[in-house]
N, C-alpha and C positions, 0 to 999 in steps of 0.2 A: 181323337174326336168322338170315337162309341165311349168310350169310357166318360169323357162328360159327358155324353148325349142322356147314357142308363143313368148317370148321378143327381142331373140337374134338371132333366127335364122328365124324366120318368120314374124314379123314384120317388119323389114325392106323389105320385100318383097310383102307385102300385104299389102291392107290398112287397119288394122287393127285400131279400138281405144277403147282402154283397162280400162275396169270398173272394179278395186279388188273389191269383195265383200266375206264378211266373213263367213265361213265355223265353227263350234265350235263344237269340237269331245268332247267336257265335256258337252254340253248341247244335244248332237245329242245323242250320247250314252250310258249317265248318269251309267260314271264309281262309282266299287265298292269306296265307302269314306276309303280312306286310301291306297286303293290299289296304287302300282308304274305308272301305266296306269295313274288312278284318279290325281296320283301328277302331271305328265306332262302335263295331258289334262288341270287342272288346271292352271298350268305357262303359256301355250300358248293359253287361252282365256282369260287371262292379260291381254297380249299384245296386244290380238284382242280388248279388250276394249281400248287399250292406242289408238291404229288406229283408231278405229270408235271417239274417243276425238278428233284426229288428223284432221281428216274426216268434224266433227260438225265446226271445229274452221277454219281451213287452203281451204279444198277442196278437192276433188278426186286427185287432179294433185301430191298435198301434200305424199302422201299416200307410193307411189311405192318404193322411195328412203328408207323408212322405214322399208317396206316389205323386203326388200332384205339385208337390214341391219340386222335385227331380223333372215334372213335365213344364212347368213352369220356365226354369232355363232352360232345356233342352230346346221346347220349342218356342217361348217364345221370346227368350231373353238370347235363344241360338249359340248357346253357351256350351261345349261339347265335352271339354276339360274342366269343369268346377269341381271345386274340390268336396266330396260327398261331408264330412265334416260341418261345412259351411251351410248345406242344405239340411242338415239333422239339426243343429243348432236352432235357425229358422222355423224349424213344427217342434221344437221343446225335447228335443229327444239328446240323449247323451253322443256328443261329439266321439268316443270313444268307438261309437259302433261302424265307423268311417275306415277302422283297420279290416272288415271284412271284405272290401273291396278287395283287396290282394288275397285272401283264405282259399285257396282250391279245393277245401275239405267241403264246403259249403254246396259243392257243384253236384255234388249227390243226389243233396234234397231241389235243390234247381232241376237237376234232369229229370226227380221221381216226380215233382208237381208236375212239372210241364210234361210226362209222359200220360197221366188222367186227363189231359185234355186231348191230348195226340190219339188217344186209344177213344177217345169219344167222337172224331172226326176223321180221323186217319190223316196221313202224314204229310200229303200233298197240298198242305195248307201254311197261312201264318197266323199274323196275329191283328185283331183281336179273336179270341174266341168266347162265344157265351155259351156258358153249359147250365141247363135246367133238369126240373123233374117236369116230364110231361102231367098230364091230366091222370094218366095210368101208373103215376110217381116214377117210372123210368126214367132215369139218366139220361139226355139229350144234349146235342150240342153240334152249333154251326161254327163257321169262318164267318166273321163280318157282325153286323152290318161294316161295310166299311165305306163311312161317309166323307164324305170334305166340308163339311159346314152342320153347327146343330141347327136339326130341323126348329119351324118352329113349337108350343108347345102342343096344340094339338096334332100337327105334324109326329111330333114325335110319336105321341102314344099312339096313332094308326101306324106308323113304321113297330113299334115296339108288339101291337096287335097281330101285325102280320109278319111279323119274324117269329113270336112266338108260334104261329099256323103252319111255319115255314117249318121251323127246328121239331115240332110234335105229329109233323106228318108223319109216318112210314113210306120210304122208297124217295123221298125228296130230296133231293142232294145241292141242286144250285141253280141261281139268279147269278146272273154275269152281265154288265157291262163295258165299256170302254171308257175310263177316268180320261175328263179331259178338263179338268182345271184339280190343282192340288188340296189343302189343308187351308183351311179359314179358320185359324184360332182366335180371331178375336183381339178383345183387349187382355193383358194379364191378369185372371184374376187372383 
């Protein structure tokens, strides 16, 4: 949901320019082996391999159409096991890059992205994380927003305002809640 909220409703409004970098809840949290958790975290650090293959071979620019491709059945086609082939086809990209999925060589540059954002929030977090230059061009970066619904459009950009206020403070750490409804994706887009 942050990841379309910064796409679709704030980017066009800011000059934003968008780096995905990989997040791995099976390498960050090293689920029980066998457990239901471990199965999924498994499938979708697959795919983060198929994208970092993506990534090596195509470019950053490459990437997005993919990301949202993979987000599309995961959430809302609830699809757990598709075959990543199927989903590269789909955004025009070569079916071929579908064998990274299995690559363990790949887990390298997966660990090293995902450690620049761990060393910009520290470790006691998940995912999403947004990382900026503040106003003083330092490096910044929070956990979150983590929403269940995109706001609407001015909505958004006062959330996007005061996250950035948030993340460029000095000595601010965190807004917390208690989630009491889930993920409202929507129609498919």
């Amino acid at each position: 949901m942050t990841a379309r909220w910064v796409v679709d409703e704030v980017r066009p409004h800011r000059d934003l320019s968008i780096t995905w970098q990989p997040i791995s809840l099976l390498l960050k949290n090293d689920p029980e082996f066998g457990s239901d958790y471990e199965k999924v975290a498994s499938f979708t650090h697959g795919l983060l391999r198929v994208i970092e293959a993506v990534r090596a071979s195509e470019g950053d620019e490459a990437i997005e159409a993919l990301y949202w491709e993979f987000g599309r059945r995961i959430h809302h086609d609830k699809d757990r096991s598709f075959d990543p082939a199927d989903a590269l086809e789909a955004v025009g990209l070569d079916r071929g890059f579908a064998t990274a999925a299995a690559d363990d060589t790949i887990d390298a540059e997966i660990a090293t992205r995902m450690q620049v954002g761990l060393a910009l929030t520290g470790d006691d977090v998940g995912t999403p994380i947004v990382a900026l230059d503040d106003d003083n061009g330092d490096r910044v970066a929070l956990f979150g927003p983590v929403i269940s619904a995109v706001p609407t459009p001015a909505q958004s950009l006062k959330l996007w305002d005061g996250f950035i206020a948030c993340a460029s403070t000095p000595g601010f750490w965190e807004i917390k809640r208690t989630r009491t409804v889930g993920p409202e994706f929507g129609e498919r887009p």
